[in-house]
C-alpha positions as CSV (number, residue, x, y, z in Angstrom):
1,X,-54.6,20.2,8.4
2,X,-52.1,18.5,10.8
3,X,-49.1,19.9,12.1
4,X,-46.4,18.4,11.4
5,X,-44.4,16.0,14.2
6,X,-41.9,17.1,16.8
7,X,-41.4,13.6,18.0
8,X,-37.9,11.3,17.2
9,X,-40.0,9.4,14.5
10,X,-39.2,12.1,11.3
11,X,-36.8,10.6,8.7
12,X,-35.4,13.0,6.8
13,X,-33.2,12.5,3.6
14,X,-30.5,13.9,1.7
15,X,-29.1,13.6,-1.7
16,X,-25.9,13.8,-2.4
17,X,-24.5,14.9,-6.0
18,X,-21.1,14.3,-7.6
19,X,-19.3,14.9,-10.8
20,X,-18.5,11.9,-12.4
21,X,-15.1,12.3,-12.6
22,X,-15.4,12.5,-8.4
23,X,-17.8,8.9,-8.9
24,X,-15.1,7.8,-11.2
25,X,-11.7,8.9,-8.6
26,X,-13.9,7.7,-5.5
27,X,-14.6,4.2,-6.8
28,X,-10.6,3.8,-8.4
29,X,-9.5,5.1,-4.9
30,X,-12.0,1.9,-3.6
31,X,-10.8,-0.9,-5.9
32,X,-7.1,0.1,-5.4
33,X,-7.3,-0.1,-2.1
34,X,-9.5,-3.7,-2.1
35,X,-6.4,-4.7,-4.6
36,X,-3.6,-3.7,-2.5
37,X,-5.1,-5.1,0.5
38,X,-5.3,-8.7,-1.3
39,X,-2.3,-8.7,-2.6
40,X,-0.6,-8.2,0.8
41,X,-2.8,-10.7,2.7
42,X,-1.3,-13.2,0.1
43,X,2.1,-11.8,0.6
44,X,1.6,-12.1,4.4
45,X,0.1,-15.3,4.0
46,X,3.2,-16.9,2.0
47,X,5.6,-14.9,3.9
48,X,4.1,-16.7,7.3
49,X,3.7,-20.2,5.8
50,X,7.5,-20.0,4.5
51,X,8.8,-18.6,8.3
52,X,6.7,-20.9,10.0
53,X,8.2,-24.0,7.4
54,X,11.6,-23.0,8.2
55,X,11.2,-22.4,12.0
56,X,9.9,-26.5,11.7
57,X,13.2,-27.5,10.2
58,X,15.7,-25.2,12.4
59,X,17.8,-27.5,14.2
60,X,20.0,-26.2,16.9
61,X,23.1,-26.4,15.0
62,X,21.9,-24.8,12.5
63,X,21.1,-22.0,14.4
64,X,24.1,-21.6,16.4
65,X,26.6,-22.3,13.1
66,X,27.1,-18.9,12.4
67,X,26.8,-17.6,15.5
68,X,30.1,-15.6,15.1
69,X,29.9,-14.6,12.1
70,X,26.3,-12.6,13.1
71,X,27.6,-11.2,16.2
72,X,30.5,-9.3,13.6
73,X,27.9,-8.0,11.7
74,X,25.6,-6.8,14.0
75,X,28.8,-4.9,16.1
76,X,29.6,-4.2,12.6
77,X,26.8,-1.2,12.1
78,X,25.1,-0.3,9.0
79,X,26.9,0.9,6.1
80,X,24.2,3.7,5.7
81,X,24.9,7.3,7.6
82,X,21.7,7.6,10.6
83,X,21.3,10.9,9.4
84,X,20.3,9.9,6.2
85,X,17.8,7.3,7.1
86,X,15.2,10.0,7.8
87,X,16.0,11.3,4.6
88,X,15.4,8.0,3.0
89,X,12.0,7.4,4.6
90,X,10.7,10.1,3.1
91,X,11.5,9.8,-0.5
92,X,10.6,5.8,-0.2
93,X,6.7,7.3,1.7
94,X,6.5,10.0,-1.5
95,X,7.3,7.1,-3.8
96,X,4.9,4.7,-2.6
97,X,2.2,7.6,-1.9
98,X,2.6,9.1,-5.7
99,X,2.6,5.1,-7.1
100,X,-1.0,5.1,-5.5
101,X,-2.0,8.6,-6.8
102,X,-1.0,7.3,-10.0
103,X,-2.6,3.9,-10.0
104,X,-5.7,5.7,-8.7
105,X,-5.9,8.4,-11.2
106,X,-5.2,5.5,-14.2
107,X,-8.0,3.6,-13.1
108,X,-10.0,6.4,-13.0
109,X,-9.3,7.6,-16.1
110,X,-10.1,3.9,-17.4
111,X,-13.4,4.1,-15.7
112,X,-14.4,7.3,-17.3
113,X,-14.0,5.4,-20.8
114,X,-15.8,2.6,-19.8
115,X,-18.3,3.8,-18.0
116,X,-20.1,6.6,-20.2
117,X,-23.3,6.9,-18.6
């Protein structure tokens, strides 16, 4: 009988075991993500090509045109309170954090339908 090896050369495995709904949350939580990350490489993408189109045809008289009329607004302000900015952010993060929950847990539930295995 040979005793068994105490050099670096064992391989051992493990076996990990989920629910489906957990298969089914874990591979909506994958695609949603993929999808999201296409769609703003494509909105990066345009929003580059347009910048870099009109940078091309800015002309110096162009830019300096409304010169005044920028300098007022930035002097101007913001017509929104800085105390309620923070407030803000944090309703527009818990939107856009619940509209992925949501898309996640849609897909999901559409994969559980479809796949019945």
């Amino acid at each position: 009988m040979e005793s068994p090896s105490t050099g670096g050369d064992r391989t051992e495995y493990m076996t990990i075991q989920i629910t489906r709904s957990a298969r089914n949350r874990l591979l909506a939580r994958a695609l949603v993500t993929l999808a999201l990350g296409v769609l703003f490489s494509f909105y990066y993408a345009a929003a580059f090509t347009a910048q870099r189109e009109k940078a091309e045809n800015l002309t110096l008289e162009a830019y300096t045109e409304n010169f005044e009329n920028y300098k007022a607004k930035l002097l101007a302000g913001t017509d929104m309170p800085q105390a309620l900015i923070p407030v803000a952010s944090i309703f527009v993060v818990a939107f856009l954090v619940g509209s992925y929950e949501l898309l996640v847990f849609l897909i999901a539930w559409l994969l559980g339908k479809v796949l019945r295995s």
